[in-house]
C-alpha atoms as a printed R data frame, in Angstrom:
    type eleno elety resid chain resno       x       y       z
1   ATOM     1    CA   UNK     A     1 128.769 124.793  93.563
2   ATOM     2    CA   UNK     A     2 126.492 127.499  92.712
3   ATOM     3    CA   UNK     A     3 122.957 126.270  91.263
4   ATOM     4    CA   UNK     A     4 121.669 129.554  90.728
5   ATOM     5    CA   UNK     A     5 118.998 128.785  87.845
6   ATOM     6    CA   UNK     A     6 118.879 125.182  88.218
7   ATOM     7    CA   UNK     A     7 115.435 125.241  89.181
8   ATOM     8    CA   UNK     A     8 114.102 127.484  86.190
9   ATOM     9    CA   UNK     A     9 116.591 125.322  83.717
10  ATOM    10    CA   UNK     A    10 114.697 121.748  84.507
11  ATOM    11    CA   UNK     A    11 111.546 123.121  83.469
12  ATOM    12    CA   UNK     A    12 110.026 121.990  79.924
13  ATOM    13    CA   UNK     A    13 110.579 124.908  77.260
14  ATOM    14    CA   UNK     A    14 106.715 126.436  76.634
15  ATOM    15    CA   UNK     A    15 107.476 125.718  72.561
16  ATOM    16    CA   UNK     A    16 107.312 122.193  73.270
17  ATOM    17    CA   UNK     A    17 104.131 121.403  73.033
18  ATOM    18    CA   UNK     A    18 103.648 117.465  71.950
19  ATOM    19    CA   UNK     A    19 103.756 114.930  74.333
20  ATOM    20    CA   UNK     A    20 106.439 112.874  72.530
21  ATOM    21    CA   UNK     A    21 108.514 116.599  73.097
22  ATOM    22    CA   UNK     A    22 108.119 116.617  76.474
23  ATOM    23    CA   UNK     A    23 108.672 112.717  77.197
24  ATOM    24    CA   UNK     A    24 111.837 113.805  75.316
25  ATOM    25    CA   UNK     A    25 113.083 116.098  77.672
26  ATOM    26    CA   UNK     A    26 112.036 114.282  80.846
27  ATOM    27    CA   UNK     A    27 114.088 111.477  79.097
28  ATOM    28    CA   UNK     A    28 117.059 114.201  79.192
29  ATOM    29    CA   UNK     A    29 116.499 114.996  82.854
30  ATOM    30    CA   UNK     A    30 116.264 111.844  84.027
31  ATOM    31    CA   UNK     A    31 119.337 110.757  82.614
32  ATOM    32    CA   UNK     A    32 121.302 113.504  84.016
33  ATOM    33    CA   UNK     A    33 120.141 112.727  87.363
34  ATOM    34    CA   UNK     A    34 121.275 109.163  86.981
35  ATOM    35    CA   UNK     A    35 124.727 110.211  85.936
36  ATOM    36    CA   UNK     A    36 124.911 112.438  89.188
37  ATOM    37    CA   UNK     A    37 123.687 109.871  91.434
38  ATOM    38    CA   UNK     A    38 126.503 107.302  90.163
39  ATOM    39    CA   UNK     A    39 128.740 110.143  90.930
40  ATOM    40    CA   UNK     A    40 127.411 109.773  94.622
41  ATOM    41    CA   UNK     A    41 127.692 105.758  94.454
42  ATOM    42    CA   UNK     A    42 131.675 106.274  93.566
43  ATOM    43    CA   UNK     A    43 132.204 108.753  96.056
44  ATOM    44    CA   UNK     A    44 130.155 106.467  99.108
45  ATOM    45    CA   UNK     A    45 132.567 103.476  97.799
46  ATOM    46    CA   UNK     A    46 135.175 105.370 100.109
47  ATOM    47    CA   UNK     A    47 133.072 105.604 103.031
48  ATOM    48    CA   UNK     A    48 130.163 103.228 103.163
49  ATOM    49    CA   UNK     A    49 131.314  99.162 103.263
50  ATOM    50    CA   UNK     A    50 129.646  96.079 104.552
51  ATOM    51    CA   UNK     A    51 130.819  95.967 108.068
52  ATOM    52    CA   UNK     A    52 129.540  99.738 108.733
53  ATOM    53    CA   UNK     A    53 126.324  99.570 106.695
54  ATOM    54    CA   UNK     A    54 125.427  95.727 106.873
55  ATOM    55    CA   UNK     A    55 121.580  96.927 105.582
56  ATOM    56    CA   UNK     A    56 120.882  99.496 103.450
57  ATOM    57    CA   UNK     A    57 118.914 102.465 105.584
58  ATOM    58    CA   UNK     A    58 118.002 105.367 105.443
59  ATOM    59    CA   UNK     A    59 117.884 106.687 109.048
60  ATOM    60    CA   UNK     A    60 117.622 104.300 112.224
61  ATOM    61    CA   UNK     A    61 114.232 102.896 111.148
62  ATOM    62    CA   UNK     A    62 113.783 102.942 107.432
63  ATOM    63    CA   UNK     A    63 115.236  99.876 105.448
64  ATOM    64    CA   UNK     A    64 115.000  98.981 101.990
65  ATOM    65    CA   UNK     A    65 115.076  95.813 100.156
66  ATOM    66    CA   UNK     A    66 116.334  94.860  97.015
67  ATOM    67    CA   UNK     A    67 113.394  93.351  94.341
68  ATOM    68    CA   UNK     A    68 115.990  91.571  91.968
69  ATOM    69    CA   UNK     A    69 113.505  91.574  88.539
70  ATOM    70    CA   UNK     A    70 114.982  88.492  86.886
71  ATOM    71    CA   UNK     A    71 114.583  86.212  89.837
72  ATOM    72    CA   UNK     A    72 112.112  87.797  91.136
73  ATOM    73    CA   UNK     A    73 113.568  87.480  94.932
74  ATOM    74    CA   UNK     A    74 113.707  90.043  97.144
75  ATOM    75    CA   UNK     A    75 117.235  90.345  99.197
76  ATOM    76    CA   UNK     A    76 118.177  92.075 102.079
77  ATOM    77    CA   UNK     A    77 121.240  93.641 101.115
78  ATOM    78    CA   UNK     A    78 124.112  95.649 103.036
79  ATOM    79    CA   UNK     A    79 123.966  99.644 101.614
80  ATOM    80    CA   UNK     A    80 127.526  99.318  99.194
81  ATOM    81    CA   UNK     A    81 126.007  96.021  97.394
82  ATOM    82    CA   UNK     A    82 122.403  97.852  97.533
83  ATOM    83    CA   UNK     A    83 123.928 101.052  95.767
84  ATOM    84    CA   UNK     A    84 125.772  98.961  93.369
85  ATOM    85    CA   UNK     A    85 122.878  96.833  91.997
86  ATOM    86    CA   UNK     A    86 120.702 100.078  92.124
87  ATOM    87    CA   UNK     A    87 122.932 101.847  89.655
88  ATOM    88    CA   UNK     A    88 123.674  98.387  87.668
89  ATOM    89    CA   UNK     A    89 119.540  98.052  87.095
90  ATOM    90    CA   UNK     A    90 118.994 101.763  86.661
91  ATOM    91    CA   UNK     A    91 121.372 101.924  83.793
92  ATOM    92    CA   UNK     A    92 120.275  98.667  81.566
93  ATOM    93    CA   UNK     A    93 116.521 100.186  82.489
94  ATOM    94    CA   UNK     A    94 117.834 103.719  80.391
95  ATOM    95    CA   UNK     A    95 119.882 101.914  78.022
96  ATOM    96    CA   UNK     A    96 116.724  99.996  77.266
97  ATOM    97    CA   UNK     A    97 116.236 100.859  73.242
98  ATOM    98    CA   UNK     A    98 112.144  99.977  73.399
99  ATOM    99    CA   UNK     A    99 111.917 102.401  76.208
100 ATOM   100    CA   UNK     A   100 114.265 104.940  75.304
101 ATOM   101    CA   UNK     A   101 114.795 104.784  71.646
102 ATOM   102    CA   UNK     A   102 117.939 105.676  70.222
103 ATOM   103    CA   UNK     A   103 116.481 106.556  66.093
104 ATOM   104    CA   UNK     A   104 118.374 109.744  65.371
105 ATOM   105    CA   UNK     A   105 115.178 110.576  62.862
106 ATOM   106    CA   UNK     A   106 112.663 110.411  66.309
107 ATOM   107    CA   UNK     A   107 110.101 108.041  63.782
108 ATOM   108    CA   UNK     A   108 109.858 105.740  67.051
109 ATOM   109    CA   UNK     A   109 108.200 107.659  69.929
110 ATOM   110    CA   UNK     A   110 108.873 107.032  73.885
111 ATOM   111    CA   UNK     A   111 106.080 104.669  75.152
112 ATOM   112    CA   UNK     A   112 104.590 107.639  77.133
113 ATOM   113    CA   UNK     A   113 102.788 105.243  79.993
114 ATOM   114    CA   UNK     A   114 105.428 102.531  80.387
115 ATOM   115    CA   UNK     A   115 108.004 105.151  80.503
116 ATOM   116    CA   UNK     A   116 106.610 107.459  83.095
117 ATOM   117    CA   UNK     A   117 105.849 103.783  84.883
118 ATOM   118    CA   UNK     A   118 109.809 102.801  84.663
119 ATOM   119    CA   UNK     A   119 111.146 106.316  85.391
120 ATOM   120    CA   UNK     A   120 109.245 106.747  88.780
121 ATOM   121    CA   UNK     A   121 110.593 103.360  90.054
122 ATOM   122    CA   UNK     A   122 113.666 104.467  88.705
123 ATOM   123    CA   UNK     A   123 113.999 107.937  90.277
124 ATOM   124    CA   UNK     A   124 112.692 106.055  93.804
125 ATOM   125    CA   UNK     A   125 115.496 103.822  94.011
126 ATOM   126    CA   UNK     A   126 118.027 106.629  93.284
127 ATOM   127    CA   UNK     A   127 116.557 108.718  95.971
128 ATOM   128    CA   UNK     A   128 117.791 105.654  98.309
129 ATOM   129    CA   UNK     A   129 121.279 106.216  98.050
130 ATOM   130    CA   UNK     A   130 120.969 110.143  98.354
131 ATOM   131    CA   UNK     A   131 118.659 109.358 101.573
132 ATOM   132    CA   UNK     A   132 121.996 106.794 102.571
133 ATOM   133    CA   UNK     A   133 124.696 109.301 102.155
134 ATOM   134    CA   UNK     A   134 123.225 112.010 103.880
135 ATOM   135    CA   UNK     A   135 121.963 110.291 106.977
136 ATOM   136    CA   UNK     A   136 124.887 107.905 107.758
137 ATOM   137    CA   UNK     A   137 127.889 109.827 105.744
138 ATOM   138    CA   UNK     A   138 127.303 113.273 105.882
139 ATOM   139    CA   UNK     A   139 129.665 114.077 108.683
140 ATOM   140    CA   UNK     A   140 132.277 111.909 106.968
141 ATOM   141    CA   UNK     A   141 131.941 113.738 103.609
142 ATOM   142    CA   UNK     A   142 132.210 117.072 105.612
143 ATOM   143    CA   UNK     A   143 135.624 116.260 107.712
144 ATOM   144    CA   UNK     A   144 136.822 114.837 103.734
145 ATOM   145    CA   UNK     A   145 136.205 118.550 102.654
146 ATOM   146    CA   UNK     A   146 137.865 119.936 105.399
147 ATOM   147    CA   UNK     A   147 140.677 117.895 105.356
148 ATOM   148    CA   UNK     A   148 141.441 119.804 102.020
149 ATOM   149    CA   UNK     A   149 140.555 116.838  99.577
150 ATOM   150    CA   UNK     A   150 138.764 117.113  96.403
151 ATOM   151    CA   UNK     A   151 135.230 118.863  97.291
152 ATOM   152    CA   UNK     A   152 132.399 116.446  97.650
153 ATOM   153    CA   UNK     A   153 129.602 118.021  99.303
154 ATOM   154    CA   UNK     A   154 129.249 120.700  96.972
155 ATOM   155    CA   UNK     A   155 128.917 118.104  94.368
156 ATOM   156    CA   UNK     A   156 126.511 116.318  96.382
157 ATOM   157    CA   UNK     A   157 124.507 119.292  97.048
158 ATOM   158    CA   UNK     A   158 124.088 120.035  93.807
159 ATOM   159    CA   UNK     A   159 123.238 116.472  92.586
160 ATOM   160    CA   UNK     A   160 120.601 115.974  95.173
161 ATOM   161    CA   UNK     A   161 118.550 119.329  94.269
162 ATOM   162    CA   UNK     A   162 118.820 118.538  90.732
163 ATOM   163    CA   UNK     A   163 116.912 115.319  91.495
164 ATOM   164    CA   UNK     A   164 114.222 116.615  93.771
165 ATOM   165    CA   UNK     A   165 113.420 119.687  91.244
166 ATOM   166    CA   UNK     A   166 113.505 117.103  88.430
167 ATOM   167    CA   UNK     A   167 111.248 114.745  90.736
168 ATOM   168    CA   UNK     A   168 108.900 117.450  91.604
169 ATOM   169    CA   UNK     A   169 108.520 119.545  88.564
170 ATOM   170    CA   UNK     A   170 107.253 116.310  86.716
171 ATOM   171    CA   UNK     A   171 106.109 114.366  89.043
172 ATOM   172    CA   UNK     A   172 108.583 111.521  89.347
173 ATOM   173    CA   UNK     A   173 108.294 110.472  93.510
174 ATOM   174    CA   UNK     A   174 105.897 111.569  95.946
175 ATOM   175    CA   UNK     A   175 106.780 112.944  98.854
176 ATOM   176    CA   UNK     A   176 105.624 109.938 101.247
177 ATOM   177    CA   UNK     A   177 108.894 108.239  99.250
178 ATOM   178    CA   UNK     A   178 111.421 111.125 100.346
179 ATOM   179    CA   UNK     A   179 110.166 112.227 103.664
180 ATOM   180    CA   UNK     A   180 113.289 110.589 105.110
181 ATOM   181    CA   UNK     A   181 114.968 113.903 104.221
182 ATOM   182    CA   UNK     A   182 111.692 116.272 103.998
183 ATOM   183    CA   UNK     A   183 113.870 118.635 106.332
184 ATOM   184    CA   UNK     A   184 116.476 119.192 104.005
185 ATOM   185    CA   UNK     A   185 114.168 119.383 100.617
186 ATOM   186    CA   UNK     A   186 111.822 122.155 102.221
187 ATOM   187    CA   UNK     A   187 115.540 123.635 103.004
188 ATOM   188    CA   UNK     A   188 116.850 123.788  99.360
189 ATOM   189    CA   UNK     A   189 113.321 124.540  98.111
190 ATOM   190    CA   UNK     A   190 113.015 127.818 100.000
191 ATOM   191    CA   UNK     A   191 116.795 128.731  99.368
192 ATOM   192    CA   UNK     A   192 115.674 128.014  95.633
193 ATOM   193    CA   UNK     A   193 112.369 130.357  96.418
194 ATOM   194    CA   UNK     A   194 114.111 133.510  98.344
195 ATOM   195    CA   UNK     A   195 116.993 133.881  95.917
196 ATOM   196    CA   UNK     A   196 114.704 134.015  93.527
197 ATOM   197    CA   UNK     A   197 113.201 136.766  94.786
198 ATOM   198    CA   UNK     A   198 115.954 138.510  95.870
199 ATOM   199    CA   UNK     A   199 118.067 138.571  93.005
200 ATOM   200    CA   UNK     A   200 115.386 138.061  90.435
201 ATOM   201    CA   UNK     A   201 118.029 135.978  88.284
202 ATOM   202    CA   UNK     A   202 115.427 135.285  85.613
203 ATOM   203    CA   UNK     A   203 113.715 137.714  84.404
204 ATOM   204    CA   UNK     A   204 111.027 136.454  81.331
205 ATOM   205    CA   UNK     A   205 114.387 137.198  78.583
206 ATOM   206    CA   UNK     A   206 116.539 135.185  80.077
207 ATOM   207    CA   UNK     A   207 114.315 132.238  80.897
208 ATOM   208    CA   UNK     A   208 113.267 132.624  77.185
209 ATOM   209    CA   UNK     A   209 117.286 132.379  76.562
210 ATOM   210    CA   UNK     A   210 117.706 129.652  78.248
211 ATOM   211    CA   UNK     A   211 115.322 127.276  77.181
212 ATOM   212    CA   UNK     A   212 116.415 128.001  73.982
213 ATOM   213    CA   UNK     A   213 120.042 127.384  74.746
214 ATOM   214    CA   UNK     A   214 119.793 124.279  76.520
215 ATOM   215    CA   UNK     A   215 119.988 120.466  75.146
216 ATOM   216    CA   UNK     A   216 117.154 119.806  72.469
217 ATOM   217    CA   UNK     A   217 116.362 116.162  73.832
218 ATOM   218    CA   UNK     A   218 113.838 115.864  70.232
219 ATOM   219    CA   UNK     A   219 117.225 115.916  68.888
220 ATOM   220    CA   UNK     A   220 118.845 112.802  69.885
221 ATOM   221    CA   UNK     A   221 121.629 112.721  68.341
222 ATOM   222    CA   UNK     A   222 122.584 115.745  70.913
223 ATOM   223    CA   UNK     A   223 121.690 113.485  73.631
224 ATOM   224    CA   UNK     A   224 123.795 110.820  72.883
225 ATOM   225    CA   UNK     A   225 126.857 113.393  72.329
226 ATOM   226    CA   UNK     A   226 125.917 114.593  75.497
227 ATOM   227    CA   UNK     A   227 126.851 111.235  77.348
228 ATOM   228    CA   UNK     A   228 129.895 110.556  75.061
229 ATOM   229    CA   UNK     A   229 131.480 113.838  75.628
230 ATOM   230    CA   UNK     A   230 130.719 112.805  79.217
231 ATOM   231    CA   UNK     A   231 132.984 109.521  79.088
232 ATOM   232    CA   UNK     A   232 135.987 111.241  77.484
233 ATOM   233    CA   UNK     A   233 137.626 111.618  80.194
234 ATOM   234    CA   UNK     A   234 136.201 107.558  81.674
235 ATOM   235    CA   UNK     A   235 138.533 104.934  83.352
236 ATOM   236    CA   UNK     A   236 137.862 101.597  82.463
237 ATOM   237    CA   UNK     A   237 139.355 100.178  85.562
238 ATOM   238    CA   UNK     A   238 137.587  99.019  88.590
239 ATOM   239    CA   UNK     A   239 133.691  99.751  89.872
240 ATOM   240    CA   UNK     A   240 130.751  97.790  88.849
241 ATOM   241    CA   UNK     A   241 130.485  98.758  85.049
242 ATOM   242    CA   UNK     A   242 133.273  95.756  84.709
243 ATOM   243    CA   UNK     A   243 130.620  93.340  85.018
244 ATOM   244    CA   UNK     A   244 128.692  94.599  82.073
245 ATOM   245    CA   UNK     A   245 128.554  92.880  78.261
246 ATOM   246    CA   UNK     A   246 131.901  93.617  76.102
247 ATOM   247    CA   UNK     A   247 129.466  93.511  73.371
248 ATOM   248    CA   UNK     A   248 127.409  97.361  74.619
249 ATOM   249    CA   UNK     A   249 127.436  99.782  71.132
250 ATOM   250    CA   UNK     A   250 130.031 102.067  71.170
251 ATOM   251    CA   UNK     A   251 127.811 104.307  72.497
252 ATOM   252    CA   UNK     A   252 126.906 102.507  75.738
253 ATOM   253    CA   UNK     A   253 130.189 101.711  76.478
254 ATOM   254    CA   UNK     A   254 131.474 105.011  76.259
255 ATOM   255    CA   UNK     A   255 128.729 105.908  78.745
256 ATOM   256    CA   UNK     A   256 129.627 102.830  80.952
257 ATOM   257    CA   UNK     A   257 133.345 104.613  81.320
258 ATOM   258    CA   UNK     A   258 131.692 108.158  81.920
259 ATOM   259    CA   UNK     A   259 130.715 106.941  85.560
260 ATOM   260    CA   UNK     A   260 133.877 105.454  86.467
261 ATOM   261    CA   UNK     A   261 136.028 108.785  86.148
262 ATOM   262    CA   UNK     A   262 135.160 109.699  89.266
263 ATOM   263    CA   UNK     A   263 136.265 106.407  90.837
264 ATOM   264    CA   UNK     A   264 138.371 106.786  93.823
265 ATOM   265    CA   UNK     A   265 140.958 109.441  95.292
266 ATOM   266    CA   UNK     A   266 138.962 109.726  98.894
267 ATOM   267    CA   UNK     A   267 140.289 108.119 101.848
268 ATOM   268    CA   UNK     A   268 138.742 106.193 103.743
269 ATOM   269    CA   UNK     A   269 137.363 107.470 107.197
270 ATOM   270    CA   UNK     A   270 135.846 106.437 110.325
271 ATOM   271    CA   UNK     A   271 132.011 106.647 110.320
272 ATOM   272    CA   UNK     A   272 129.933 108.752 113.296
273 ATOM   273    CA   UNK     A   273 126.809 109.109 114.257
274 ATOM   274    CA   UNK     A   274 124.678 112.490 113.154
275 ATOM   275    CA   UNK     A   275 125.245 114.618 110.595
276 ATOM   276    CA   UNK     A   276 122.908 117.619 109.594
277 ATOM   277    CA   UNK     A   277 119.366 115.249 110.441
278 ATOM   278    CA   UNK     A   278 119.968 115.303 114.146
279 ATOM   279    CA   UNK     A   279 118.512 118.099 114.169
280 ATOM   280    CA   UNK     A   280 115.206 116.719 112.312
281 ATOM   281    CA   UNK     A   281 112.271 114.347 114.253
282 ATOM   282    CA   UNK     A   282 112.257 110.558 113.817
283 ATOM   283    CA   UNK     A   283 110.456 109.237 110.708
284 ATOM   284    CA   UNK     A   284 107.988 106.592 111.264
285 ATOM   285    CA   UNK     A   285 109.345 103.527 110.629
286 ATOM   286    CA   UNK     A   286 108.806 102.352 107.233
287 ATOM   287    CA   UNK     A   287 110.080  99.032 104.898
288 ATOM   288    CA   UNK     A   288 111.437 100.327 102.071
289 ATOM   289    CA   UNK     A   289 111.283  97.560 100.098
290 ATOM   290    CA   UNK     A   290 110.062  97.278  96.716
């Protein structure tokens, strides 16, 4: 998947120039990057399972725990049932109306501190299940692919710079919190910085263009038709989202079924050992946790 521009098409437009504006469109971001991550949750479901993964890790010394907020019990989980809650939490957390309001007339403003507080919890426990996939699935997704199934790790390519040039553009996770995969973000950042240069894809017109051609998040109306044209296409069957309210808007549940298209059609394979971070030093050992 090409993501030529992706860097340059993150960044806030200069004519927004109030802070509710910008919370707007970090909103926007953010939200996109959850979408994509659930993408990666649906595709691990094929390839990650308790009996290969019995903790969720990152690597052969980093383990997370799971801080459950309405119990307030922390649980050592295996990676599948880590992912699963992860995505469950991180979606009620966005859906939340006092955090992200949903007034089409924007009269009721983002909670600037609480939401940048939220958001950078948020975005750290997504990073998890990127960090997961790549060190203990990678070569699984790659034999997938060239088996001649449906592409995945262009898809998860894609996904994963997406989140670290939303994360690092505003400021969302610091880089003691990703250095699990520090190898492969200093990778896609210089790919990002030499093409660039070389094929100067953006020259001050078309960034102009493009910032004003992309989503308006002040408008959001447009950002709730961008997750319902986003479920159109949603299964209702199977996946975690079954275990959420019948009684979600219209609206929510529409974006429940958007994550659920993507559900399935990868067989299962055996796991192995590697994948592109054997080639990267051992990260001190760390506990995740919350």
């Amino acid at each position: 998947m090409d993501s030529v521009g992706l860097r340059e098409g993150i960044k806030c437009p200069k004519c927004y120039k109030t802070q509710w504006q910008i919370d707007e469109w970090v909103a926007t971001q953010v939200w996109t990057v959850y979408q994509e991550c659930d993408y990666v949750y649906c595709m691990l479901i094929n390839f990650c399972n308790q009996s290969k993964c019995p903790r969720m890790s990152a690597g052969d010394h980093v383990f997370y725990s799971f801080h459950d907020e309405t119990t307030d019990r922390t649980e050592n989980l295996c990676a599948i049932e880590y992912m699963k809650k992860t995505v469950i939490w991180a979606y009620y957390k966005l859906e939340d109306n006092e955090l992200l309001p949903r007034d089409y007339g924007c009269k009721v403003k983002i909670p600037h501190d609480r939401f940048y507080d939220e958001v950078k919890v948020i975005m750290r426990r997504l990073f998890r299940i990127y960090a997961h996939a790549y060190l203990h699935h990678f070569n699984e997704i790659r034999e997938h692919d060239a088996r001649g199934g449906d592409p995945i790790e262009g898809p998860l390519n894609w996904g994963f710079k997406h989140f670290i040039f939303v994360a690092l553009e505003f400021d969302l996770v610091e880089m003691a919190d990703m250095v699990v995969l520090k190898g492969l973000i200093d990778k896609f950042m210089k790919q990002a910085d030499e093409r660039f240069k070389r094929d100067q894809v953006f020259s001050p017109q078309t960034v102009q263009y493009c910032a004003k051609s992309s989503t308006r998040p002040s408008d959001r109306s447009t950002r709730s038709n961008m997750t319902e044209q986003s479920t159109r296409n949603g299964s209702k069957k199977g996946g975690y989202m079954e275990s959420l309210p019948e009684s979600q808007s219209t609206r929510s549940r529409m974006s429940e079924e958007s994550t659920r298209s993507r559900n399935g059609g990868y067989p299962d394979t055996r796991s192995k050992k590697g994948g592109y971070m054997e080639s990267l030093p051992e990260s001190r050992s760390r506990n995740g946790g919350y």
